[in-house]
N, C-alpha and C positions, 0 to 999 in steps of 0.2 A: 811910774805907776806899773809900768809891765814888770818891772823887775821883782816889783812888790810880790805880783800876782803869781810871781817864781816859786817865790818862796812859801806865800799861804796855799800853792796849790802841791807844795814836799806836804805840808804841814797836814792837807788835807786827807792825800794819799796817806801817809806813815799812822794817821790815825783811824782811817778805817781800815787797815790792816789790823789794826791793834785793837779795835772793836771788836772786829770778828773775831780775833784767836780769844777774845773773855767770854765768848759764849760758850756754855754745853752744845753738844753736839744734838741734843733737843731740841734747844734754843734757836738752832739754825738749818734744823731737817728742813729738804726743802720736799720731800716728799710727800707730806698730804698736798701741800699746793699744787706739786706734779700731778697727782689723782685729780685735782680737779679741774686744773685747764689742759691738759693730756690724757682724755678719758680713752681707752679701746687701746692703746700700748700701741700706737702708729709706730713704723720701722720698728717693729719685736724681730724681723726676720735679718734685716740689716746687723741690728746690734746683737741678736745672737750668737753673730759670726766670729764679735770681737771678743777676744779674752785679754786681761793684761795680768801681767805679774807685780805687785807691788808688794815691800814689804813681807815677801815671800809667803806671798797669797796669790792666786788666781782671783782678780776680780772678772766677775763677766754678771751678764742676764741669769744663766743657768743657776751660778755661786749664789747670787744676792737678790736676784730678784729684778722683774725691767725698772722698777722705778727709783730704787737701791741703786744699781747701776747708771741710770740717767743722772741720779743727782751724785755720784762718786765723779762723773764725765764734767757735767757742772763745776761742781767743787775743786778740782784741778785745772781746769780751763781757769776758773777765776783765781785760784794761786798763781798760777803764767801772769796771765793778764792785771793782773793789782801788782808783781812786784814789778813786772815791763813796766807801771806806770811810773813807780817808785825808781826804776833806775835811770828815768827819761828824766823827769823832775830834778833826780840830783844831778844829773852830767849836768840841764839846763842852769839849774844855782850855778856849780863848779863852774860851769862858762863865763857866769858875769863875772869874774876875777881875770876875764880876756886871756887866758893865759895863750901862748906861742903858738903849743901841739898842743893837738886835739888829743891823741892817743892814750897820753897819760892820763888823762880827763875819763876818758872810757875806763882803763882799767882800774882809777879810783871810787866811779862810780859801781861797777861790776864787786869791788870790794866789798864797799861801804851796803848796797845790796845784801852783800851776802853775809853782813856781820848783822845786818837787821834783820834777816829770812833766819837767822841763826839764835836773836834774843825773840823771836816770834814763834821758835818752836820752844823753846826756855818757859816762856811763858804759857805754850799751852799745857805745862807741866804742871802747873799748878792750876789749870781748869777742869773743871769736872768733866771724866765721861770725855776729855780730847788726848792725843797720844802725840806725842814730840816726835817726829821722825824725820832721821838723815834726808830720805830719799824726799822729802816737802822739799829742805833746803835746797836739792839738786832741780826739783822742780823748779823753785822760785828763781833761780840763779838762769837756768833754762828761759824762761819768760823773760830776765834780763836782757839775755844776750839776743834775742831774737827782737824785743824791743828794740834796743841799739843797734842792732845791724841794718833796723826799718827806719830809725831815725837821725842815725849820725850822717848820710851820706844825705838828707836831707837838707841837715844844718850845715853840712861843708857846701853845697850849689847854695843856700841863702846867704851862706857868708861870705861866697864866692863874687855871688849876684849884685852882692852891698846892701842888702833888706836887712 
């Protein structure tokens, strides 16, 4: 049964990744909702300090706006954090085949990640209003590795343990 739940939980990941890149970027503004449970722009003075370069733009508060820029911080935070889930999910499948080394396991999974961070910006080619960009896939890949670095040494003390 756990093993089951290996797998319908890749399944469940790879497809809300895949949800979201079908949306317009309308479809998933998370900015009137910011306007309304984030009324008065709390931390304007914090985040106006940040600038980033993406896609050779400056995003910040000043460029886009505080709430523009709250859900740009959002929206990358959750590309890290959904394909981290996605690379955890597949190392854990890849594991039930008990293999020897771990290692290789990592780096098939960090692959396999980034050929799907890579049909997911593909895919936002053909969504209205979203733009396919290199520097997502280095994101997503990003949230991989930091995934795996939090959870492999995890799974080596439980495997160690005998759990």
């Amino acid at each position: 049964m756990k093993n089951i739940l290996k797998f319908v939980m890749l399944l469940i990941v790879a497809t809300i990744i895949f949800a979201f890149s079908s949306q317009t970027y309308e479809q998933q503004s998370l900015v009137p909702t910011l306007w309304k449970i984030i009324p008065g722009e709390p931390f304007r003075e914090i985040l106006s300090k940040l600038e980033i370069k993406y896609w050779g733009q400056i995003i910040s508060v000043e460029t886009k706006g505080y709430y523009y820029f709250l859900e740009f911080l959002i929206r990358k935070f959750a590309h890290m954090f959904l394909f981290g889930c996605l690379a955890v999910t597949l190392f854990s499948v890849i594991m039930l085949a008990k293999p020897k080394r771990i290692w290789p396991v990592v780096w098939v999974s960090l692959i396999a990640t980034g050929f799907y961070a890579s049909f997911d910006e593909l895919h936002q080619l053909y969504t209205g209003g979203r733009t396919p960009l290199v520097a997502d896939v280095l994101l997503d890949l990003s949230g991989a590795v930091v995934a795996l670095i939090i959870f492999v040494p995890y799974h080596i003390l439980r495997r160690k343990s005998g759990r």
